[in-house]
Every structure is written in C-alpha cells, then in structure tokens.
C-alpha positions as CSV (number, residue, x, y, z in Angstrom):
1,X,-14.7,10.9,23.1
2,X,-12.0,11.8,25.9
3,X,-9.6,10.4,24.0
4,X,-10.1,11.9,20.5
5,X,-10.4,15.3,22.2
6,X,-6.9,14.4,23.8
7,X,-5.7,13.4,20.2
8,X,-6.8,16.4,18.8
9,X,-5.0,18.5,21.1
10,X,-2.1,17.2,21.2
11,X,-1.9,17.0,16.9
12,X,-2.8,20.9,17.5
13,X,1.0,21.7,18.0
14,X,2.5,19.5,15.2
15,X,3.8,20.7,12.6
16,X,1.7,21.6,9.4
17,X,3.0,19.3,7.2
18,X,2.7,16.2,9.7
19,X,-0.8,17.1,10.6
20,X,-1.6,17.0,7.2
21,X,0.8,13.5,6.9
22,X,-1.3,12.5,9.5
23,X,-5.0,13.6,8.2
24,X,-4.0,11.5,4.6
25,X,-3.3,8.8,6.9
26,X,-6.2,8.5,8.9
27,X,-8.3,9.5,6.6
28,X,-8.0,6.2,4.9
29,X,-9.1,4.0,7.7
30,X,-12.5,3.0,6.4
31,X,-14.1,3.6,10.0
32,X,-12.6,7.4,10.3
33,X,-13.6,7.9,6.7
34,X,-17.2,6.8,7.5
35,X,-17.6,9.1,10.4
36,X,-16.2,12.0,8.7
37,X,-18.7,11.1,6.1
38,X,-21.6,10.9,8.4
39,X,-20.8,14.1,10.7
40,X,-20.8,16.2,6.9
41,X,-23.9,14.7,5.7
42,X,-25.3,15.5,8.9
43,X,-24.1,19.3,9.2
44,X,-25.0,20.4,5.6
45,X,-28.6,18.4,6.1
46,X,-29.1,21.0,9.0
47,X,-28.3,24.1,6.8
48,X,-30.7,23.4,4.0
49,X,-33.1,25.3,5.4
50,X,-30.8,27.8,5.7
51,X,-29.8,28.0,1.6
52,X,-33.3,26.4,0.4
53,X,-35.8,28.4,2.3
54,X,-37.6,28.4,-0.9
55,X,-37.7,24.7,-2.0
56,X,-41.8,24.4,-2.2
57,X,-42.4,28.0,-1.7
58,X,-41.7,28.7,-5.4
59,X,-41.4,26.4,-8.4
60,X,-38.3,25.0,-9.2
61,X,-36.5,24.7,-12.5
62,X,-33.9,22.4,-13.3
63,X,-34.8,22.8,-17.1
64,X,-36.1,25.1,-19.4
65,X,-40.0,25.6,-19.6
66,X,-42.0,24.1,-22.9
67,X,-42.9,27.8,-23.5
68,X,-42.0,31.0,-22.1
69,X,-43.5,32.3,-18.6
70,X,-45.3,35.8,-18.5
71,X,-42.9,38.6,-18.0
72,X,-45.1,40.2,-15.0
73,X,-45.6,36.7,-13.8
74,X,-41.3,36.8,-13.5
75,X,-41.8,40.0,-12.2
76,X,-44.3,38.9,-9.1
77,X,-42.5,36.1,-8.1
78,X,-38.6,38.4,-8.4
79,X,-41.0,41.2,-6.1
80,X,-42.0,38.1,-3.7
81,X,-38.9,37.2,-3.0
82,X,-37.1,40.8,-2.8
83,X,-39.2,41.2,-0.1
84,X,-38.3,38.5,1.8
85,X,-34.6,39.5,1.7
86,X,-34.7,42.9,2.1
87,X,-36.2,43.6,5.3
88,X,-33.1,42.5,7.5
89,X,-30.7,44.6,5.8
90,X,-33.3,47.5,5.2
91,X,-33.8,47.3,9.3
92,X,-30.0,47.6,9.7
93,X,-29.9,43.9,10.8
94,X,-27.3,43.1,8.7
95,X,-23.2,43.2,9.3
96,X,-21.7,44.9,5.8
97,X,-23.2,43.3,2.7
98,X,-25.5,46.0,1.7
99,X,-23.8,49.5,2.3
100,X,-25.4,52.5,2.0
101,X,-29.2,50.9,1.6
102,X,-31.4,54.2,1.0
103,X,-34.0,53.7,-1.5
104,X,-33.4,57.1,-3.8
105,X,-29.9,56.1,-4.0
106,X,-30.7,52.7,-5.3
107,X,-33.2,54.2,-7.6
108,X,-30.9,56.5,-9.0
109,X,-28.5,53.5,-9.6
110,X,-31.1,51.5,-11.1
111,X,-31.8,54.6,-13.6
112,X,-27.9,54.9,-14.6
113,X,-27.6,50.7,-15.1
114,X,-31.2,50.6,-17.4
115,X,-29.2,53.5,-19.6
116,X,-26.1,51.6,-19.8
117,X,-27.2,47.8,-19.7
118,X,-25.9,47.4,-22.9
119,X,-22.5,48.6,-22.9
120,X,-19.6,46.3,-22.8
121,X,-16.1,47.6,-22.5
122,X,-14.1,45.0,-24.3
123,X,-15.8,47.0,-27.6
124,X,-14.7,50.1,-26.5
125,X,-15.2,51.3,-29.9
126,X,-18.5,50.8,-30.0
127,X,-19.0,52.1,-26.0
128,X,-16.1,55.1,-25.9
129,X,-17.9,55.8,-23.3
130,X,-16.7,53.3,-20.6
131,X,-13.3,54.9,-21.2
132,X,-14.3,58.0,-19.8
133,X,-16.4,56.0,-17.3
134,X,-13.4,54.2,-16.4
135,X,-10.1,56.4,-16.2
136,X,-12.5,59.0,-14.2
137,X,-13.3,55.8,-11.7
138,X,-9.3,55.2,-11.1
139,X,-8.3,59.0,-11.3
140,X,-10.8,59.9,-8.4
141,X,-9.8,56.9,-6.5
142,X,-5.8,57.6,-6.6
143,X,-6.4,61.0,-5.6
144,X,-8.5,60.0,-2.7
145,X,-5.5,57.4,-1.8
146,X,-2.7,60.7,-2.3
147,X,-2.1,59.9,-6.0
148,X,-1.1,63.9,-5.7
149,X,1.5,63.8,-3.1
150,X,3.7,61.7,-5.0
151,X,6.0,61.7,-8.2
152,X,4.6,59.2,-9.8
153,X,2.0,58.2,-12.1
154,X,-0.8,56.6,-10.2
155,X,-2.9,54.3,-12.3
156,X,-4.8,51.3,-12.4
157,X,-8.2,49.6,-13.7
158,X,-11.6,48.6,-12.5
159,X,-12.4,44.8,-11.9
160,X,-15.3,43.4,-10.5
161,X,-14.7,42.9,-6.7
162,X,-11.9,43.1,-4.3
163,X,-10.9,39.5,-4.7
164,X,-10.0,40.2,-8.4
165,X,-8.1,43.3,-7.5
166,X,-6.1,41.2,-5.2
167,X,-5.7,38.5,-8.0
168,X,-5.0,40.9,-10.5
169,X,-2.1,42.3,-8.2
170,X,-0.5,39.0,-7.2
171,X,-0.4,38.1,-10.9
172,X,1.0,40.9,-11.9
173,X,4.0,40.9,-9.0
174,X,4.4,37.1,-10.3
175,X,5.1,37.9,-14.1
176,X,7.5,41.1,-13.0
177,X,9.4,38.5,-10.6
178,X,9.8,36.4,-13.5
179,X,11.0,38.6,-16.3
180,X,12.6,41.5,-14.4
181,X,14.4,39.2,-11.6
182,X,14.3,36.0,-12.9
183,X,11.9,34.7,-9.7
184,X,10.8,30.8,-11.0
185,X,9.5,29.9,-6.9
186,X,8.2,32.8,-5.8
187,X,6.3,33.6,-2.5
188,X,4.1,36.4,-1.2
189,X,4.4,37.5,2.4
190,X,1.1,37.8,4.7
191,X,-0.5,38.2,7.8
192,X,-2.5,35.5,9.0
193,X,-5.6,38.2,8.8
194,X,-4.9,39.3,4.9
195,X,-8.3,38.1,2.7
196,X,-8.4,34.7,2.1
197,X,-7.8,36.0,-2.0
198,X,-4.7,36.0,-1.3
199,X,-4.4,32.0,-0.4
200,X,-6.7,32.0,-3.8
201,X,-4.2,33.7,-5.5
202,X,-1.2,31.6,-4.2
203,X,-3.1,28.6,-5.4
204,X,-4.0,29.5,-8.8
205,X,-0.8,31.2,-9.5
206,X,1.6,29.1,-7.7
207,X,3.0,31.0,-5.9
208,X,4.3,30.2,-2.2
209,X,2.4,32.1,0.6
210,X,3.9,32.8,3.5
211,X,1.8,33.4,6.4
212,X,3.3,35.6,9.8
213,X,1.6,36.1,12.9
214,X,0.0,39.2,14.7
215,X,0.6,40.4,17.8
216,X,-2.0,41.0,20.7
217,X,-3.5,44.1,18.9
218,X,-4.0,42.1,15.7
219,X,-1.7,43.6,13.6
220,X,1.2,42.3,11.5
221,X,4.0,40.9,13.6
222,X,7.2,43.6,12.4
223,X,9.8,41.3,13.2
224,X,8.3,38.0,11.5
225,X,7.5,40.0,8.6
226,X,11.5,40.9,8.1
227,X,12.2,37.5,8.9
228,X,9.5,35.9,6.2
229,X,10.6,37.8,3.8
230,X,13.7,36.5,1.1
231,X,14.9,36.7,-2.5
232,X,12.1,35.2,-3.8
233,X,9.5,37.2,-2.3
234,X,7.7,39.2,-4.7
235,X,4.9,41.1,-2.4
236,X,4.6,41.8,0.8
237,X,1.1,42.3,1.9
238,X,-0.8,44.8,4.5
239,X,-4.5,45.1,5.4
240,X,-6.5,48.4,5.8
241,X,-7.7,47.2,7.7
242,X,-8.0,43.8,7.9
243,X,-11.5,42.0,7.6
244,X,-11.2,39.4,10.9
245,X,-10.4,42.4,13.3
246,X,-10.9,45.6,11.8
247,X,-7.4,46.7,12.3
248,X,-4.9,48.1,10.4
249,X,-1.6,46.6,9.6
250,X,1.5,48.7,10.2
251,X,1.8,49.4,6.8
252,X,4.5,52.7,7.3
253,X,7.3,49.7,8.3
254,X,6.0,47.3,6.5
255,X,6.4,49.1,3.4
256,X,9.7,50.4,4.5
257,X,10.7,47.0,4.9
258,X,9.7,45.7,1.4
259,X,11.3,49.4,-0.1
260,X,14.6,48.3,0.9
261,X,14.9,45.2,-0.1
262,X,13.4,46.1,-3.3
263,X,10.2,44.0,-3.4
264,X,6.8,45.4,-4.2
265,X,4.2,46.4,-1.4
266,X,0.5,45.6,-1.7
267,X,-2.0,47.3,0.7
268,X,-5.6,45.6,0.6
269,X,-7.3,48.6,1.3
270,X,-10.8,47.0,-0.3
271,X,-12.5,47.8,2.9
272,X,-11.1,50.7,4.2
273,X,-10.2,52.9,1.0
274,X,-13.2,54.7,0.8
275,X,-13.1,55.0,4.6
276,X,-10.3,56.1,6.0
277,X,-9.4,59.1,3.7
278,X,-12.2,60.7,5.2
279,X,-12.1,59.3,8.6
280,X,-8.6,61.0,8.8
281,X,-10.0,64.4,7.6
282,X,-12.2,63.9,10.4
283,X,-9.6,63.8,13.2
284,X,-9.5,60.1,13.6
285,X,-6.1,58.4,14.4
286,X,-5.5,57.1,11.4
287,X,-1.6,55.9,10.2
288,X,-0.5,56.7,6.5
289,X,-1.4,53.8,4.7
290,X,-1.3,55.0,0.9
291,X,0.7,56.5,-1.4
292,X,2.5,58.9,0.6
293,X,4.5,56.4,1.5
294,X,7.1,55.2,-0.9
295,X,7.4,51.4,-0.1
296,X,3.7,51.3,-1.3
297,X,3.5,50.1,-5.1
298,X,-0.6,49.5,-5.2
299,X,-3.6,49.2,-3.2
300,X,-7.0,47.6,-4.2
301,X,-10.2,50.0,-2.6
302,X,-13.5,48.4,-3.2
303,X,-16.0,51.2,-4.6
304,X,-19.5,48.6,-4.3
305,X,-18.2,48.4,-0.7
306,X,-18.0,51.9,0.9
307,X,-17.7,53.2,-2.5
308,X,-21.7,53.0,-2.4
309,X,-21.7,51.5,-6.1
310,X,-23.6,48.7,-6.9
311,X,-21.9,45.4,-6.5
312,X,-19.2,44.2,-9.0
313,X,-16.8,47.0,-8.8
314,X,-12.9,47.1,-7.5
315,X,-10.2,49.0,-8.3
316,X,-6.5,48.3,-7.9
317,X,-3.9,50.9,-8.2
318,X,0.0,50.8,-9.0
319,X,2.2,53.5,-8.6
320,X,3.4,53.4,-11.9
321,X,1.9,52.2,-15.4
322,X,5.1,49.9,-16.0
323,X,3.5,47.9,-13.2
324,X,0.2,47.8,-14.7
325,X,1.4,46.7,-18.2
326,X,2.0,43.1,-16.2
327,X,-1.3,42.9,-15.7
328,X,-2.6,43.3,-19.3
329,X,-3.3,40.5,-21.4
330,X,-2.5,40.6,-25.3
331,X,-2.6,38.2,-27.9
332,X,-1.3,39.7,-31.4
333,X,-1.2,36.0,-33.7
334,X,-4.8,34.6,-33.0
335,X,-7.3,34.3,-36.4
336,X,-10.1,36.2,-34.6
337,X,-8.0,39.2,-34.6
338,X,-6.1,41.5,-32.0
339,X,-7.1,40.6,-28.8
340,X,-6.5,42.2,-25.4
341,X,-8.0,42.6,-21.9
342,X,-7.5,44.8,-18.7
343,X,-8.5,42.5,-16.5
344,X,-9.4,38.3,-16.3
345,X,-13.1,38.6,-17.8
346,X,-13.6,39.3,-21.7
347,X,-16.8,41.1,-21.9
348,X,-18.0,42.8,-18.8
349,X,-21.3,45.0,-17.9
350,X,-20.0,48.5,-18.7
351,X,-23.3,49.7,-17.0
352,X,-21.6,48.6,-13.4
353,X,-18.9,51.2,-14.5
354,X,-21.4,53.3,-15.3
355,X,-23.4,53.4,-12.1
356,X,-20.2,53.1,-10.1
357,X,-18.9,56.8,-12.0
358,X,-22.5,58.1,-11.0
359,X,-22.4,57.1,-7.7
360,X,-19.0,59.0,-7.0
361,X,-20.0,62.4,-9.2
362,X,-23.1,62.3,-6.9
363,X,-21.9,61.7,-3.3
364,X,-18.7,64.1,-3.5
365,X,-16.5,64.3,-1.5
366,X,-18.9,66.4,1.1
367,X,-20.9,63.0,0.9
368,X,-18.5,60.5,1.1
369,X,-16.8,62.8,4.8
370,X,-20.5,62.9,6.1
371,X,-21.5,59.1,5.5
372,X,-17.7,58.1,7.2
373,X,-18.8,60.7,10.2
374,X,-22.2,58.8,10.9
375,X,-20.9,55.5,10.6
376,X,-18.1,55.9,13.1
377,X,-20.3,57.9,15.6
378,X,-22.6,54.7,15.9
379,X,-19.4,52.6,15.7
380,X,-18.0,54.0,18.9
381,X,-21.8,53.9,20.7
382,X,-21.4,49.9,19.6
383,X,-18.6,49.5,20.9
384,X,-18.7,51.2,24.2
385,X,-21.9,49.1,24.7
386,X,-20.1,45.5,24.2
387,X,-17.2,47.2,26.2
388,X,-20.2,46.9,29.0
389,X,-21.7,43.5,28.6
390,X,-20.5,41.3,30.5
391,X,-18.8,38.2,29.2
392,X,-17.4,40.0,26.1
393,X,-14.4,41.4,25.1
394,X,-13.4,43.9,22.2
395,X,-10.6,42.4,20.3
396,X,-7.8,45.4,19.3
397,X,-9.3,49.1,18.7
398,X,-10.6,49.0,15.7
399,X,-12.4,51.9,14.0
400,X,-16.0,51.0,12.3
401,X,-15.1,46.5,11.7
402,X,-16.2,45.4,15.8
403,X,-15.0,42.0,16.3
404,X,-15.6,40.9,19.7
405,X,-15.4,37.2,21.5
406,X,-15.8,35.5,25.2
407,X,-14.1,33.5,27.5
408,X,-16.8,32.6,29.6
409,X,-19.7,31.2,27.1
410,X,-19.0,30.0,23.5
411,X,-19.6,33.1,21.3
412,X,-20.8,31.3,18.3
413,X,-23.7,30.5,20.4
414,X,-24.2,34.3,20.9
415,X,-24.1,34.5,17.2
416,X,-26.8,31.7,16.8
417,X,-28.7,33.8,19.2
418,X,-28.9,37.1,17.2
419,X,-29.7,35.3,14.6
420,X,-32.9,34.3,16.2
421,X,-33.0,37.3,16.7
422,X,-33.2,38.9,12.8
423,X,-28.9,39.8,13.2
424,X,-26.6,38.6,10.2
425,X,-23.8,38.4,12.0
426,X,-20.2,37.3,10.9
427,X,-18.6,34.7,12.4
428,X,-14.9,34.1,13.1
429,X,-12.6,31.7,13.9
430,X,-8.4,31.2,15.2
431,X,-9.3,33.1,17.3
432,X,-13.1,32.6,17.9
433,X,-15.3,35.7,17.7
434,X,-17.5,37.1,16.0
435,X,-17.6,40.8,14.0
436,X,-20.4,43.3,13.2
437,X,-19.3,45.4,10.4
438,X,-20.8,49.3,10.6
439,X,-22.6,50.7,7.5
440,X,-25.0,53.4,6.7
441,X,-27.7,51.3,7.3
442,X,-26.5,50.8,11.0
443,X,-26.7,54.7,11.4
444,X,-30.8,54.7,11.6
445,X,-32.2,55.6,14.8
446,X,-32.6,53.2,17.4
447,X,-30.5,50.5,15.5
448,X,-27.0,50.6,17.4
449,X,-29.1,50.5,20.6
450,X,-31.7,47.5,19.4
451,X,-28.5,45.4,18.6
452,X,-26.4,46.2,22.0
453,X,-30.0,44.9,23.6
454,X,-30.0,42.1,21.9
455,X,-26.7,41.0,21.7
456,X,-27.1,41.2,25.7
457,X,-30.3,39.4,25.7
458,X,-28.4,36.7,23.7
459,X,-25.3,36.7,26.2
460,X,-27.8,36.1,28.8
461,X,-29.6,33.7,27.1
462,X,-26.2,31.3,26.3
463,X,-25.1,31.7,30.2
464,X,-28.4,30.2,31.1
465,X,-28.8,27.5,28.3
466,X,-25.1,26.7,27.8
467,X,-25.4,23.1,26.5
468,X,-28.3,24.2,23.8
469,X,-26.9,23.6,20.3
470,X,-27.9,24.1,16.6
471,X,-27.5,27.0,13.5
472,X,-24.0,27.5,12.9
473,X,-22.3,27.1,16.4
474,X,-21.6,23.3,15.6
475,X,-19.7,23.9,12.1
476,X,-17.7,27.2,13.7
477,X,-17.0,25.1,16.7
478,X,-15.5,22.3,14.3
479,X,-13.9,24.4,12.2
480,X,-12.2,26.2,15.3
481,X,-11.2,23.0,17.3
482,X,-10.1,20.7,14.5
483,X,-7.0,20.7,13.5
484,X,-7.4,18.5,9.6
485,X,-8.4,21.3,7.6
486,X,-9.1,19.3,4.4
487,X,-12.1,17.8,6.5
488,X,-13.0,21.2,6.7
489,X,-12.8,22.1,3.4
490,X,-14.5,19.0,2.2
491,X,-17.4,20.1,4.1
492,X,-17.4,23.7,2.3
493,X,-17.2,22.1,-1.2
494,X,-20.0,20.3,-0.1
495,X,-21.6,22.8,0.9
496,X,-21.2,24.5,-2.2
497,X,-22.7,21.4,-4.0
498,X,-25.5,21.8,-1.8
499,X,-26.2,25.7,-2.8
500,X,-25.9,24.5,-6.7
501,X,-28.6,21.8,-6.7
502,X,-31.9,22.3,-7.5
C-alpha cells in the first residue's frame, strides 16, 4: 500500500496527458482492472441506502399497473414521502437547494403553476400570455444587472436552470466564432472554480476549454487569464461568485482583458445575480460585475435560485440582440411547418414562467433588499463562529457561499459528522473543504447557532475518532487523492446507473 501511495504521488505532478496515457495503460492490466472494479462495487453498495431509502418502504414499479391506482391513494403515499424530505430543509438543515422555504410563499406558487399548468410557450399563439410572462422576466432581470446604465439593448430568454443558460451561451459564442471570425478550433477560457457546465459545454460543443488557476483568495489568476487567452478564444468566463468558494472573480479586468482583444465576456452570475444587486445597495463591498462594465457581453442569473421561483428557471442575458439571434434555432424547409425555438427544449411548462413572473411582481424590490439583508447577517454570525473553532479555516472572504477546510483532521469526516447530525452539507474537493451555502431558511432563529454547535461537536468528534470511516468521506477522499480521473468518473456513471434502477 506504501508503494501505490508513492506511485500516486509521484503521477500527481505529470503531465495531464501522460497521466491519462498512463491510466489507459494500467487500466488494462487485468489485476488493476479487477481492483478498480471491486473498490466501485464496493463504494456505490455503501450509498444505496443513501439513494434507495425507500426500496421496501413503498412499492416499487418497474412497469405499469394492470389497472389504475386510486388518485388519493397517489396522493397518501406523494404526502408520506414529502414529509420525509422536507423536514431537514424546513429546519434550515440544508446548504442551498431549497431557497426561500416559507410555506405561504410556496402556496402562492402552487396557486399561480395550478392556473398555468397547461400553458406551453412553443404555441405562443395559443398561450400569448407566456410572452408577457417572459420578456417581463428578462426586462426585470437586466435592469437589476444595470441594463439602464448602458447603451445597449439588454436582452435575453428564460431556460430552465443555470446549466442551460451557460450552454445556451457557449453555443451561441461558438456559432458567432464561426460565421463572424471564421473560428473552426475554438476554446473558452476558465477558472478552475467556473461550474462544471462549462466542461459540459466544451464537451458537447467541441469546443477546447482552457482551464487557469486562482490565486490564494480564490479568484481568477489575472496574468494566466491574459496568457490563456489567443485567437481562437471565443469567451472568456468569470464567476459571481463562484460555487466552490463563494468568491467573486475579478471580473472588471477580466472583461477588460477580453474587450480588447475583442472576444466575448461571460459572467456566471447564476448564484449571485439576484444577490449581489442588493447586497451592494446595502453597503456591502461588492466589485462591478454586470453591465456597467463594457467588456461584459452576458451573464446567466438563476431566478429558482435566489430568484425565489420554483425550480426550472434561468435566464441568460446579452448585451445586444445580434448576440441572441445565435442562439435561436430555425428551421424554414421541414414538412411539419415553420419551426423555431429560443432555447434547446421544444415544449416547455409555461406555468414555471408563470410562477417565476409572480414570484418577482410579489417580492419587489423592497423584498428581494430585505431577504439579501437577513441572509448575510446570519452569514457573517457563521462565519465568525468557524473563524473560532479550532481546526478550521475560512477559505477567501466570501459573502453568503462559506467554504471552509482543515489541516489537522480530514474535513470530509466533519462533513460525515453533520450529517449524522441532520446537516446537508456540500462537499468539495482540489482543494478539500467543505461549503454551507446561506439561504432564507438559514435566517430562522437559533439555526446559524445550532449548526456552529454542531459543526464543533463534529470537529471534536473526528479529533477523537480519527481513524473511523464510512458516508461519503471514502469517495471524497478518492476523488481528492487520485490522480486517474476516468476511475473517478466511472464510478459517477455508476452511480448514476444505480439512482436509475428500480
């Protein structure tokens, strides 16, 4: 065992492409390819329980009944299980996921979807009113983001998450590339912390991404961003902020960078667009990072994050409607008619436009300022608590995204411990740590203090029990010490195969 945790180190500082050479290599070697086998099998056998907490708690279906099943016995058994999942993020338990979390505001979003669950938006003929819906969503937004401080014509469309805003963008720079500049190999330029959508992107669009460092405070590195950057570079990318960390990207030079050398500026702003507007109205140090700056030519904001919609709405923004147009798909010669979409999907539930309009006509701006000022108050009590456990460290200064890991104890471990403990943590890795994002729900009394308790009972615990193992410490602990990452992602798609059986 010495000796393979020699090997691994040592193949830690080769270059990528020999480390993955030398993973094809060894992976063919019947007795490495058995182990690697039997370590996987093991580690996605212990997080069944985990996925399938279910399996013989409910009846299963892998096929359709004989005859149709009882409407209110549906209903019992959807009510059964609700309850089981709610009370963790009702308690404030729960790092992001569920944002805002107060019953009458889910009821009233439940009312608006019931009046609008039959709308569909690719027959806008026959629902004009997801139009409204729609343009109002992406005016309010751009003006949030300084739409009115600038020349141009902000615009954009809603999608259904943050990771098909991002798409939607990176597609879009891609077909400008290629018809305006003649781009046939191009590249997009990221930190190492931008959303793994945008690696999603660069694999389904081929296009090349290139990935730059950050410095101690977790933001972009300036100078490897001017050196990563080349004529066939069609985006350069900032976060804010960025999900790992919490911490926002230098955007002001990184756009000023892209600005003159004439490439196109993306800020992923899906976490902290409906944030930071308000959080800079409130005093908070807070750089420019939208479109008062000229470099920048969209940002994606996520309204079902802090937006306080329910989940399945984005929207991305361009600083001008000749970008958008790259975006758009038409199709003028096909039998079944004209054909043409805003975004990837065909038909889409207008009533997730609907609710997401509602939700900003009834917050305001009034409620949007006083929800931002709650959740950074408990931020900073959070983080002036870890500040004072000892055997944890803050990672940068970020805002309302805590990220925080050890040198003394293995953190994952800590997280294993909350856990335990109720806590839906998230778990990071390169470098190891672990985040608690801040919501409304985390603003109820007694919550930020219940978690800096327990994340120090938990610290405590780990000193004393150091070699106990189990939960997810063993597949962070892999995934942040080995250096093959298609092991690694082997074990994800398996894990995926394990969430889609019945």
């Amino acid at each position: 065992m010495a000796n393979m945790d020699q090997m691994i180190n040592k193949v830690k500082w080769m270059p990528q492409g020999l480390i993955r050479f030398l993973e094809k290599w060894l992976r063919k070697l019947p007795s490495v390819k058995k182990e690697i086998e039997s370590q996987t099998v093991s580690m996605v056998d212990d997080l069944k329980s985990m996925v399938k907490p279910y399996t013989g708690k409910f009846q299963s279906y892998s096929k359709l009944p004989e005859s149709g099943i009882d409407r209110n016995e549906i209903l019992n058994e959807l009510k059964k299980i609700t309850s089981l999942e709610e009370k963790r993020w009702k308690e404030g338990l729960v790092s992001g996921a569920v944002y805002h979390g107060d019953s009458e505001h889910i009821k009233f979003l439940n009312e608006v979807y019931a009046l609008q669950s039959q709308s569909n938006p690719l027959h806008s003929d026959l629902f004009p009113s997801a139009s409204k819906f729609e343009s109002e969503i992406v005016s309010m937004t751009a003006q949030m983001l300084s739409a009115d401080k600038t020349n141009d014509e902000v615009c954009g469309v809603v999608t259904s998450g943050g990771t098909e805003s991002i798409l939607l963008a990176m597609k879009t720079y891609r077909d400008r590339a290629k018809e305006v500049n003649g781009i046939r190999r191009p590249n997009i330029v990221i930190p190492v912390t931008a959303h793994a959508a945008f690696d999603k992107a660069g694999e389904y669009f081929k296009i090349k991404v290139k990935r730059v460092p950050v410095d101690k405070n977790f933001q972009a590195d300036i100078n490897a961003v001017r050196k990563a950057a080349n004529g066939n570079t069609i985006c350069i990318v900032g976060s804010a902020p960025n999900f790992p960390q919490g911490t926002i990207d230098p955007i002001g030079e990184m756009s000023e960078i892209a600005r003159e050398r004439g490439i196109c500026f993306h800020v992923d702003a899906c976490l902290g667009g409906f944030v930071l507007p308000w959080a800079e109205k409130l005093g908070y140090p807070v750089p420019e990072f939208d479109f008062r700056l000229p470099g920048v030519t969209s940002i994606s904001a996520d309204t079902h994050k802090f937006g306080y919609a329910a989940k399945g709405t984005s929207v991305i923004l361009y600083r001008t409607p000749e970008l958008r147009r790259y975006q758009y798909y038409t199709i003028s010669d096909w039998p079944g008619g004209l054909y043409f979409s805003p975004t990837f999907a065909g038909s889409r539930p207008g009533a997730l436009s609907a609710t997401c309009w509602a939700t900003m006509l009834s917050l305001g701006e009034d409620g949007y300022r006083d929800s931002v000022k709650k959740i950074l108050e408990a931020a900073e009590i959070i983080k002036r608590g870890i500040s004072e456990i000892s055997g944890l460290k803050l990672m940068g200064d970020p805002l309302w995204v805590i990220a925080f890991k050890s040198n003394e104890i293995d953190i994952y471990k800590v997280m294993d411990q909350m856990t335990h403990k109720g806590w839906n943590l998230n778990g990071l890795h390169k470098p190891a740590c672990v985040h608690i994002c801040i919501t409304l729900r985390h603003t109820q009394v007694g919550v930020a203090h219940r978690f800096l308790s327990d994340l120090k009972d938990s610290v405590d615990y780990v000193k004393e029990n150091p070699s106990e193992t189990g939960g997810m410490a063993p597949v962070y602990g892999m995934a942040a010490s080995l250096p093959f990452r298609g092991v690694i992602r082997d074990f994800l798609k398996r894990y995926l195969d394990m969430y889609y059986k019945v």
